[in-house]
C-alpha positions as CSV (number, residue, x, y, z in Angstrom):
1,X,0.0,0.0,0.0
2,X,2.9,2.4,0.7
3,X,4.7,1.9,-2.5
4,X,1.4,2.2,-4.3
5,X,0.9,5.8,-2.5
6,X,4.7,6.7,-3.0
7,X,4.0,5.5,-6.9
8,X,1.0,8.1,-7.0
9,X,2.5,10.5,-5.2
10,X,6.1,10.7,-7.1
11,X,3.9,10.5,-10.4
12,X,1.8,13.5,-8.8
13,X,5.2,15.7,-8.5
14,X,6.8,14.6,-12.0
15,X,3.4,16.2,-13.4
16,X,4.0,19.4,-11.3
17,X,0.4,18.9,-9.8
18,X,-0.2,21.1,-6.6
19,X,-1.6,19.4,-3.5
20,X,-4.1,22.0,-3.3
21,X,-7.6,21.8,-5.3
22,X,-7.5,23.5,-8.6
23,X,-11.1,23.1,-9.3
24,X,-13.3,20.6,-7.8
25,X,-16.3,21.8,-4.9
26,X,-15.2,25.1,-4.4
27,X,-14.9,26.3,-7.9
28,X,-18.2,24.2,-8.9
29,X,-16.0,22.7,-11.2
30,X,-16.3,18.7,-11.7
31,X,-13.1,17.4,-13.3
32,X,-13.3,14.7,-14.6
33,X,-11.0,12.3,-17.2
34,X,-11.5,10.1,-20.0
35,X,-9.4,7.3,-21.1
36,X,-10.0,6.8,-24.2
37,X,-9.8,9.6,-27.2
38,X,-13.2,10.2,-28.9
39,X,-13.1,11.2,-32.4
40,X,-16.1,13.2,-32.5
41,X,-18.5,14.8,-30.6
42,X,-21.4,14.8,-32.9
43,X,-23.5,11.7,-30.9
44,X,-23.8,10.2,-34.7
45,X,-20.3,9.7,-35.9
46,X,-18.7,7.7,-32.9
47,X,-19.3,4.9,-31.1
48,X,-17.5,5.1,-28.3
49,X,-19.1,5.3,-24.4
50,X,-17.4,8.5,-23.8
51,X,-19.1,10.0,-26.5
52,X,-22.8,8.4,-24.9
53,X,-21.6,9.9,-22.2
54,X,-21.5,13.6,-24.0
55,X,-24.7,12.4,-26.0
56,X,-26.8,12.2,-22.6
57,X,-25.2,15.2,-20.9
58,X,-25.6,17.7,-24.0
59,X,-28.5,16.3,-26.3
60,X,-31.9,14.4,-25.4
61,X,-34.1,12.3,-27.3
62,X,-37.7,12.3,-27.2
63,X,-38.0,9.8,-25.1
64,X,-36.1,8.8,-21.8
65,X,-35.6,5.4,-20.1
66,X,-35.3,5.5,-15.8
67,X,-32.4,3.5,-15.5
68,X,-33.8,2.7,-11.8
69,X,-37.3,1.4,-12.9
70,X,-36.5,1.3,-16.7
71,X,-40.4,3.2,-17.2
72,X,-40.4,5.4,-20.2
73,X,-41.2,8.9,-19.6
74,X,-41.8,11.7,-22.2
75,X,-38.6,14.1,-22.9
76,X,-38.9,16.2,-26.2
77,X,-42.1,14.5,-26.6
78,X,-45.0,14.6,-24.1
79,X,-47.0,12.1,-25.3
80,X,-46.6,8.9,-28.1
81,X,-48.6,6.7,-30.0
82,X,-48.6,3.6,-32.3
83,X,-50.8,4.7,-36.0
84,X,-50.0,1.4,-37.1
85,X,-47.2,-1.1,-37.5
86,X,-45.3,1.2,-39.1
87,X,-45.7,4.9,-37.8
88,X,-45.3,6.1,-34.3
89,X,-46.5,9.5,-33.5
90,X,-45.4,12.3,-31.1
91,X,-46.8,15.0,-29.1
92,X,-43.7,17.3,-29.2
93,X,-43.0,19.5,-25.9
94,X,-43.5,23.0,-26.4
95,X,-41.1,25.5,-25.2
96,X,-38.0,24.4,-25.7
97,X,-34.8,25.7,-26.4
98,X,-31.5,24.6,-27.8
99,X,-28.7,26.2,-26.3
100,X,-27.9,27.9,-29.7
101,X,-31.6,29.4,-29.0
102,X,-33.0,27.8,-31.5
103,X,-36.7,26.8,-30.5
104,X,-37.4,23.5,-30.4
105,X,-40.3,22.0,-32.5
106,X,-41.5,19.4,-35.4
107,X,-38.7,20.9,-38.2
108,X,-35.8,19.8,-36.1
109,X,-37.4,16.5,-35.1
110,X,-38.1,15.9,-39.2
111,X,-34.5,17.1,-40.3
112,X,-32.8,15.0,-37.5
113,X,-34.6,11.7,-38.0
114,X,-34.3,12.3,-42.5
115,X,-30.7,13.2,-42.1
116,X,-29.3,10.2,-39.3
117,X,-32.1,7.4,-41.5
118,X,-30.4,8.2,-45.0
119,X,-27.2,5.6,-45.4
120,X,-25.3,7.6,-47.5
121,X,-24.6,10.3,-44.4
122,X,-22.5,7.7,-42.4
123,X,-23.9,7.8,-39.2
124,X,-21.2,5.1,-37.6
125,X,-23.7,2.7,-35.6
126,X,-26.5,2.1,-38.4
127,X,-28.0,-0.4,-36.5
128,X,-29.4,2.6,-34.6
129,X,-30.9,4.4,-36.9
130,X,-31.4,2.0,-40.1
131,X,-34.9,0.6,-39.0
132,X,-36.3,4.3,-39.6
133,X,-37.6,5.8,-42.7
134,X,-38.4,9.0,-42.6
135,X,-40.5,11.5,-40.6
136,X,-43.4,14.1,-41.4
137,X,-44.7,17.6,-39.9
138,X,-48.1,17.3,-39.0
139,X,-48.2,20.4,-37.6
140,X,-45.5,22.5,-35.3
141,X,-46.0,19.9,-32.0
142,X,-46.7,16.8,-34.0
143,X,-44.5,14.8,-35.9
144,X,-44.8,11.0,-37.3
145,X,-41.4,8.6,-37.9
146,X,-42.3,6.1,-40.3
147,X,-40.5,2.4,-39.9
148,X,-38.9,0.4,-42.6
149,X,-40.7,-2.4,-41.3
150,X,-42.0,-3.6,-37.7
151,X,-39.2,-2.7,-35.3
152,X,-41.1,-3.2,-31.4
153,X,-37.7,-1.8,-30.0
154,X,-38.5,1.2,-31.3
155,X,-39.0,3.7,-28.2
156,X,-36.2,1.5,-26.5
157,X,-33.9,3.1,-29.7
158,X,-35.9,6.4,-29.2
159,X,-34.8,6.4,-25.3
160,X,-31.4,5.9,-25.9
161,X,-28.9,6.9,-29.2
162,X,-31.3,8.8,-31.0
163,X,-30.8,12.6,-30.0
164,X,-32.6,15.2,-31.6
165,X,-30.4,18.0,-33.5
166,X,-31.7,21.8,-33.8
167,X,-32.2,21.7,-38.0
168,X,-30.9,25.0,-39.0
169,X,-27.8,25.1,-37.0
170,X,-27.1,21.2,-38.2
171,X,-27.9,21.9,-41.7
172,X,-25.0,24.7,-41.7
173,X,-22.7,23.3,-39.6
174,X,-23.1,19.6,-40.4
175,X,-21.3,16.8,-38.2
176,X,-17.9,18.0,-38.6
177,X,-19.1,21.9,-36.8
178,X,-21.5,19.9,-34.7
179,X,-18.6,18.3,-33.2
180,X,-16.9,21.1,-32.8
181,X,-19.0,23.3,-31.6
182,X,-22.1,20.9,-30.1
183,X,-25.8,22.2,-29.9
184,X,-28.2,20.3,-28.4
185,X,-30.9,21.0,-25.6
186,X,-29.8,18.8,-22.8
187,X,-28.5,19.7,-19.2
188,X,-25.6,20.8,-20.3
189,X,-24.2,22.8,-23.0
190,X,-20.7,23.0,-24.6
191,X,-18.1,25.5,-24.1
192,X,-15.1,24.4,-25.1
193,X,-13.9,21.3,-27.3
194,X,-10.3,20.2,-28.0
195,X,-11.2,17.0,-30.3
196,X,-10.0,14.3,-28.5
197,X,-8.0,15.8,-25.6
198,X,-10.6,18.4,-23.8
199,X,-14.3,18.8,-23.2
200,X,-15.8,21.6,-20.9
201,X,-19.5,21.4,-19.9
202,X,-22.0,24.2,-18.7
203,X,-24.8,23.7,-16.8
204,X,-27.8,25.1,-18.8
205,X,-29.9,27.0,-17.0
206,X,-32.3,27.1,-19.8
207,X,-33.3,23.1,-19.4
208,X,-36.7,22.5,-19.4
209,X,-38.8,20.0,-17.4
210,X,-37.0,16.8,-18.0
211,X,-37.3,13.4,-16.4
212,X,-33.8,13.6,-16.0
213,X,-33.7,16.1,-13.8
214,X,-31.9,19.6,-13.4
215,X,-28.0,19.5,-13.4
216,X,-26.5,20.6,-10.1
217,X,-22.6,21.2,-10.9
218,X,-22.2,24.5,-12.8
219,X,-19.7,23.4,-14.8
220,X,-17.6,19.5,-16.3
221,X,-14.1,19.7,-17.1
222,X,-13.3,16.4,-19.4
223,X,-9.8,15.9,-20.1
224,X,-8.3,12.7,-22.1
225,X,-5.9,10.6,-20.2
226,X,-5.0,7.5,-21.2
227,X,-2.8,6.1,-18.2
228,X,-4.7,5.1,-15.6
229,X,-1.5,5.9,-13.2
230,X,-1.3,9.2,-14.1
231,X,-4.9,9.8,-13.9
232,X,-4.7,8.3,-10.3
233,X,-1.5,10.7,-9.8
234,X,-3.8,13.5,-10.6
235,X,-6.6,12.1,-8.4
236,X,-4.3,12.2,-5.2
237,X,-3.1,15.5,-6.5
238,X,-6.6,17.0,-6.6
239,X,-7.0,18.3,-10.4
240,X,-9.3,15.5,-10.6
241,X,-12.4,14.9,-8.5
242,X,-13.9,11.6,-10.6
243,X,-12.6,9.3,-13.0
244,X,-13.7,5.4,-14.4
245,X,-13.4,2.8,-15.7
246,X,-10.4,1.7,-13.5
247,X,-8.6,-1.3,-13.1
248,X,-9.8,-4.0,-10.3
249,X,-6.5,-3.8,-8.9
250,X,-5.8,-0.2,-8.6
251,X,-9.7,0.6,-7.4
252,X,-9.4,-2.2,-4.8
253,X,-6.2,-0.2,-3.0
254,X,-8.2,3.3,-3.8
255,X,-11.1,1.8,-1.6
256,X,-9.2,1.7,1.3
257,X,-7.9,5.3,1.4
258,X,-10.4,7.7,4.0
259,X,-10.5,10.0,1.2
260,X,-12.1,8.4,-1.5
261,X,-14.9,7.0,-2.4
262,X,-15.0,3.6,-5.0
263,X,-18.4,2.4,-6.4
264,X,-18.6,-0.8,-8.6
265,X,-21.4,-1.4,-10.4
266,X,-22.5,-3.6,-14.0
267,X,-22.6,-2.9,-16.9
268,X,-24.5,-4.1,-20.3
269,X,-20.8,-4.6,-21.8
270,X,-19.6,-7.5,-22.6
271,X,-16.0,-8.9,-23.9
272,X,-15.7,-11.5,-26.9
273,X,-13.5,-12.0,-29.5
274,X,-14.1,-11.6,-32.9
275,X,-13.1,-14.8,-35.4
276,X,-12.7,-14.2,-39.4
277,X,-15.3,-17.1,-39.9
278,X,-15.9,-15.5,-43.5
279,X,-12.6,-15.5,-44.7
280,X,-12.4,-11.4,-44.9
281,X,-8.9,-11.4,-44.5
282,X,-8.1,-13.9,-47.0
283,X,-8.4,-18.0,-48.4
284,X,-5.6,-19.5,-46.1
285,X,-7.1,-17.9,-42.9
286,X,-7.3,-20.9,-40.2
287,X,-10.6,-19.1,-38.6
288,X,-12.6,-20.3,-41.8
289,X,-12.6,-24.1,-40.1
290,X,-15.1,-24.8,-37.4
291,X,-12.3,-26.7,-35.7
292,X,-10.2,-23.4,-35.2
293,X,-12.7,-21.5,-33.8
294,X,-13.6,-24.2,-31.4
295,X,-10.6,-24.4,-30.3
296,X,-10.2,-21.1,-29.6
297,X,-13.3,-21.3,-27.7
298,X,-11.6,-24.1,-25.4
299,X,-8.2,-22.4,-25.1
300,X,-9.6,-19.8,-23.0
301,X,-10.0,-19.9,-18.8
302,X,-12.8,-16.9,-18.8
303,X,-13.7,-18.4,-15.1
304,X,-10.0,-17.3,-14.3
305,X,-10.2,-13.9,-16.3
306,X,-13.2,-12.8,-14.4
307,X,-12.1,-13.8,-11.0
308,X,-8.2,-12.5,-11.5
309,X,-9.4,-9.2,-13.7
310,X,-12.4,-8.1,-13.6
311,X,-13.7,-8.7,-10.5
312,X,-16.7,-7.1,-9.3
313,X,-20.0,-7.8,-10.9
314,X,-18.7,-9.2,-14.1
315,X,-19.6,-12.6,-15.2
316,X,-18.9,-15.6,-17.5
317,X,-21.2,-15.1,-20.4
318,X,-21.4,-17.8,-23.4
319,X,-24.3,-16.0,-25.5
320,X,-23.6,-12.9,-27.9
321,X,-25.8,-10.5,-26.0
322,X,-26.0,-9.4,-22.7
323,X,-28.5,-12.1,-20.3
324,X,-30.7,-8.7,-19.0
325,X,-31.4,-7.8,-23.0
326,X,-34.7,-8.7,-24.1
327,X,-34.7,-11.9,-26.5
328,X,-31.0,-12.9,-25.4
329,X,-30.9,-16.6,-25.4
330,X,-29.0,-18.0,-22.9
331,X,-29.5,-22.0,-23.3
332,X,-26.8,-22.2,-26.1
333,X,-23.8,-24.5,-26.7
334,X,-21.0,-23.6,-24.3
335,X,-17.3,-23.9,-24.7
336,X,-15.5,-25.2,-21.1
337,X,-12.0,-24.6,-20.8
338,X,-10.0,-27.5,-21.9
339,X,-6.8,-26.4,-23.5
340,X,-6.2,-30.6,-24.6
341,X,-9.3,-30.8,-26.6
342,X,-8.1,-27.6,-28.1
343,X,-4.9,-28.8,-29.1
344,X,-6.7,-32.1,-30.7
345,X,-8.9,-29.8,-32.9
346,X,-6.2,-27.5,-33.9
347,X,-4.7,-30.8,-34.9
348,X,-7.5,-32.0,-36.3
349,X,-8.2,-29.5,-38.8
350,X,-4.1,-29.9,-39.8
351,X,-3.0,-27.8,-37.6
352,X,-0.9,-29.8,-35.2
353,X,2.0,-27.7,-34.6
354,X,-0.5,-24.8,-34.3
355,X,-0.3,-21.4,-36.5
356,X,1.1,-17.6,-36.3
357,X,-2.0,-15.3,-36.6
358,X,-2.1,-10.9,-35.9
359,X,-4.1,-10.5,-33.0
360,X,-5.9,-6.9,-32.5
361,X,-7.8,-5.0,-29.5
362,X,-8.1,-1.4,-28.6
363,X,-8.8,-1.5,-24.9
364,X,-7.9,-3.3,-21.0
365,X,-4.3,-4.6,-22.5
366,X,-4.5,-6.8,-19.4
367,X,-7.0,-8.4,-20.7
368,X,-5.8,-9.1,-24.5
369,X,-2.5,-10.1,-23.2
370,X,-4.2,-13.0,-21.0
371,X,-6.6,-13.8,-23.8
372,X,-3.0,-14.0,-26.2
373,X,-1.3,-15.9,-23.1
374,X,-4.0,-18.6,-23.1
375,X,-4.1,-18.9,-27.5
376,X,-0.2,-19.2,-27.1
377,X,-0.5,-22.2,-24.8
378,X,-2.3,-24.3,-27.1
379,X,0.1,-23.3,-30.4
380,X,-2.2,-20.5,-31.8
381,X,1.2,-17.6,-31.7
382,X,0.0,-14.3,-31.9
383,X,1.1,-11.0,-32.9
384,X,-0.5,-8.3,-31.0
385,X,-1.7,-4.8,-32.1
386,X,-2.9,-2.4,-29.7
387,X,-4.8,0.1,-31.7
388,X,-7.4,2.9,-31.0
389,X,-10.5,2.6,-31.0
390,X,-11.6,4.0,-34.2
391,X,-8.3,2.8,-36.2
392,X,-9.4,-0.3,-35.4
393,X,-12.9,-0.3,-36.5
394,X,-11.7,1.3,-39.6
395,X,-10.0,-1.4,-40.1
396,X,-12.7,-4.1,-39.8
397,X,-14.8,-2.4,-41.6
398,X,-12.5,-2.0,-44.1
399,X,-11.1,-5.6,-44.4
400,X,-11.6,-7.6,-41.4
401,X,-8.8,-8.9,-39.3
402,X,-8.3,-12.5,-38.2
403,X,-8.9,-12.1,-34.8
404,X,-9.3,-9.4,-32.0
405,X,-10.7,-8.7,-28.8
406,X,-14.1,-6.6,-28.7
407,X,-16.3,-4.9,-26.0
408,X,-19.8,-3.7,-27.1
409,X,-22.0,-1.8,-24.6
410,X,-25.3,-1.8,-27.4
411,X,-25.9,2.1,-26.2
412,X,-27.2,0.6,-22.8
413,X,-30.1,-0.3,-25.2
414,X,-32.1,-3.5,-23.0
415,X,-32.7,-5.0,-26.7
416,X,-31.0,-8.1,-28.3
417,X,-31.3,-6.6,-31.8
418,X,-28.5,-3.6,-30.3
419,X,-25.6,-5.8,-30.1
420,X,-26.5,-9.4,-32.2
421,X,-28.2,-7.6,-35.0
422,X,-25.6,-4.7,-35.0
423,X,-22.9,-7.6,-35.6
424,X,-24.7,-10.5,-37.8
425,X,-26.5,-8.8,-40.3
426,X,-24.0,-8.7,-43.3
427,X,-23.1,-5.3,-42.2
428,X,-19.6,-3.9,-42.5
429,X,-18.7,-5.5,-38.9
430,X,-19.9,-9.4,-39.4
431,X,-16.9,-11.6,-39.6
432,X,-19.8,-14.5,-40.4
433,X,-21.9,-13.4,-42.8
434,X,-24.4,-16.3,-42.1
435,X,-27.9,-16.0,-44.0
436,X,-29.3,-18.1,-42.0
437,X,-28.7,-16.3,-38.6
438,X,-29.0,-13.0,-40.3
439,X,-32.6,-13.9,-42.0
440,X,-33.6,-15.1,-38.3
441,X,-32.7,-12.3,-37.2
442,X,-34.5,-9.8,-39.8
443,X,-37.3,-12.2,-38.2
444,X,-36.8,-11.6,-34.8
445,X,-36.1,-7.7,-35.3
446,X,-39.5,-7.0,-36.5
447,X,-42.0,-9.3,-35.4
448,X,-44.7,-7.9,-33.2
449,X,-45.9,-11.0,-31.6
450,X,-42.8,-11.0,-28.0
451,X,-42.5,-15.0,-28.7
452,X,-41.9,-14.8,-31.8
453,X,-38.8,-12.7,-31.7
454,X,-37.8,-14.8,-29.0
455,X,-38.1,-17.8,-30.7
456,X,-35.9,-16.5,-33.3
457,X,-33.6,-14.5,-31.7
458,X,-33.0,-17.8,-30.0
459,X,-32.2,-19.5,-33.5
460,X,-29.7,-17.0,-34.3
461,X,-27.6,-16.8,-30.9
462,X,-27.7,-20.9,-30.9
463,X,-26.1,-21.1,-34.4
464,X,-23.8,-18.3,-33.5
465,X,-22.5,-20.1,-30.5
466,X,-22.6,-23.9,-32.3
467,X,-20.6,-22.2,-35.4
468,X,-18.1,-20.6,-32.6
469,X,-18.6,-17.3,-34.9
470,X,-18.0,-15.0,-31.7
471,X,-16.6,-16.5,-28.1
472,X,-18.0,-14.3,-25.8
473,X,-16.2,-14.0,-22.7
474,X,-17.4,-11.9,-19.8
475,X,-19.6,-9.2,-18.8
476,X,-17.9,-5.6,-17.8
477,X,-18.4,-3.8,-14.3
478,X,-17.2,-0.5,-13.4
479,X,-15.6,1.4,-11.1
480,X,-15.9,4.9,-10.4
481,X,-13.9,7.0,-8.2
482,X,-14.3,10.0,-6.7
483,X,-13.1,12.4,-4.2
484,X,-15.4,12.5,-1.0
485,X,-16.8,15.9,-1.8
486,X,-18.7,14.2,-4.9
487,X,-22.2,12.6,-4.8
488,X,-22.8,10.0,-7.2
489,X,-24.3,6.7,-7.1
490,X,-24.1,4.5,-10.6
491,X,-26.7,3.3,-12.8
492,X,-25.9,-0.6,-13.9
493,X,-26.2,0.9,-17.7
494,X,-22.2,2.2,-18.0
495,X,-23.7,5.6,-18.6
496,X,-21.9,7.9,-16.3
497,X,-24.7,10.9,-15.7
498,X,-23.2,14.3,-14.8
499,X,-27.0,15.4,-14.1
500,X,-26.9,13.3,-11.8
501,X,-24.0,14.3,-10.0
502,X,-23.5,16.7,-7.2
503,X,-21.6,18.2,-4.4
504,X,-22.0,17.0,-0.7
């Protein structure tokens, strides 16, 4: 524990950090640091969590979700109703403003919804936004959104990654100004943007009556930085009042120092690797055999990650989805860890002596390197690449890679069709490219009858786990650490709320 404190303290000093507070309480000043670098600001052209974390603070849908009860309540809408199978229409609220000043009212709804639906815009997650068609003005407070087809997660979607946009400022400044200079009409409104290295958030004090309540702290100050020690250095040297996503280890001594406080709580993320069961990358690619990915399913202890790593609330999980998600099978095929039987089907499918494959992630090195340890053990010698985020998405989108380590948090959406469908649907992220799992799945997607999509949903994530197309690993938790002048208590949906945050 002292070395760890000395460690923390000696990093404190080599950043020149005073030991008095620089912001925190007594400024009203929340700072607050992200690990990873987000690319854009503009809620439609990432998909990282730190930008749903921006999404939530500085835009709102019309819809919201109560992570505590999960009941809908009305946001930008007052009021919603089903026309038919295929249109939903809203009561919009009236008196609204963006923080541009911009009133709120159908126009923006219709631009927003037109704009994110069309494919050729490139909104990054289209499994968000591709099961709408378009919307209509009925008059200033009403609005319809059309569906492609049946899609009953539709107010689920409408709670969570769609974000209304104020249409005259988005039509001038498109995404690239939106992420620089954010609009939106949440709790929150932008001041200051560095693209990828500093955020700085003002309470509104324009918000209108929203289920998510008023913000408290006057002002957020994000910065990006990626070491977890030096974030902990600047933690003990009080230019940082809150920071997540840390490490088992280093929370677990954190919790045991008077002056903070550490909260663990779940998450809807879960860790799997990806497998090039298509062949993306190429003809000779081992992944294409059923053998290979098997094997690789067997290779690795997840019991041992999850008790050694992650800790907390994270779990074994064997299914592509996340248990709590509506429609998320769980009674599939399992793969127990048995690095022998591994070896034999490595062998089996002419393999004996193993193979060299490039082996990619972008986040918790920790955890890669284990995963790489356990695929080294039974012959399978990787070369790792640790990439970011994006660079790596670019790059499966682009032409797949063998094998790498993913996380997906479906936008804390409680949905199967947010992380399965996202990933099995021939889109530009499906290392599988089954037709049979991604015609069950169209099925499953739009049905209206609950059993139905169940039934199917179940098809799809039982072939998925028989055809070893994904091993899923573990579910994520956690932690959050603040300073004990911070109020904060977690919601198990990995969206960390500043609105929800406040000073004792």
């Amino acid at each position: 524990m002292k070395s760890f404190m000395l460690k923390c303290g000696v990093a404190a000093i080599a950043l020149g950090l005073s030991t008095a507070a620089q912001a925190g309480k007594s400024e009203d000043t929340l700072s607050v640091a992200f690990t990873k670098e987000l690319e854009n600001v503009d809620s439609y052209f990432n998909s990282a969590r730190e930008g749903v974390v921006l999404q939530r603070a500085i835009w709102d849908g019309l819809v919201y979700r109560d992570p505590a009860t999960n009941e809908y309540k009305g946001n930008l809408a007052m009021s919603w109703k089903w026309i038919d199978d295929l249109t939903l229409e809203f009561k919009l609220r009236e008196g609204v403003k963006f923080h541009n000043g911009e009133p709120f009212d159908a126009d923006d709804v219709v631009y927003t919804v037109n704009f994110v639906a069309d494919e050729a815009n490139g909104v990054k997650t289209q499994r968000n936004v591709n099961w709408m068609k378009s919307a209509e003005k009925v008059d200033s407070y009403t609005v319809r959104i059309h569906l492609k087809a049946p899609f009953p997660a539709a107010i689920e979607f409408l709670s969570g990654p769609v974000s209304i946009y104020p249409n005259e400022y988005y039509a001038e400044a498109g995404p690239s100004g939106m992420g620089l200079k954010p609009v939106g009409t949440g709790p929150y409104k932008v001041s200051l943007v560095e693209p990828g290295k500093h955020f700085v958030l003002e309470k509104y004090e324009g918000y209108h009556d929203s289920p998510k309540g008023q913000p408290s702290i006057g002002k957020v100050d994000i910065r990006t930085i990626p070491d977890v020690n030096t974030q902990m250095a600047e933690l003990f040297g009080s230019t940082l009042d809150l920071i997540w996503q840390v490490p088992a280890d280093q929370a677990e001594k954190l919790a045991t120092m008077d002056q903070f406080t550490v909260a663990n709580e779940s998450t809807m993320r879960i860790g799997f690797l990806t497998l090039d069961a298509a062949g993306r990358t190429g003809e000779k690619n081992p992944f294409t055999d059923i053998r290979v990915r098997r094997a690789v399913a067997h290779a690795i202890n997840r019991e041992a990650l999850v008790e050694a790593l992650l800790k907390g609330k994270s779990k074994v999980v064997s299914t592509a989805c996340f248990p709590s998600q509506f429609g998320c099978f769980q009674d599939v095929p399992s793969y127990g860890y048995d690095p022998e039987k591994a070896k034999a089907l490595l062998a089996e499918a002419g393999y004996p002596d193993g193979f060299e494959t490039e082996f990619y992630a972008y986040r918790n090195r920790d955890y890669a390197e284990a995963i790489a340890s356990f695929l080294n053990a039974i012959g399978i010698k990787t070369n790792f690449h640790m990439l970011q985020y994006s660079a790596l998405r670019e790059l499966r989108m682009k032409s797949g890679v063998p094998v790498s380590f993913q996380t997906w948090g479906s936008y804390s959406i409680n949905d199967t069709s947010a992380i399965t469908s996202q990933f099995f649907k021939f889109g530009k992220l499906d290392d599988a490219r089954d037709p049979d799992v991604r015609d069950w799945l169209d099925v499953a997607d739009s049905a209206t009858d609950p059993e139905k999509r169940k039934e199917f949903y179940a098809k799809a994530l039982t072939k998925i786990a028989d055809q070893a197309y994904w091993v899923p690993m573990f579910s994520y938790n956690t932690n959050y650490v603040f300073t004990n002048e911070v109020s904060y208590t977690p919601t198990p949906d990995e969206v960390l709320r500043f609105v929800e945050i406040s000073w004792k």
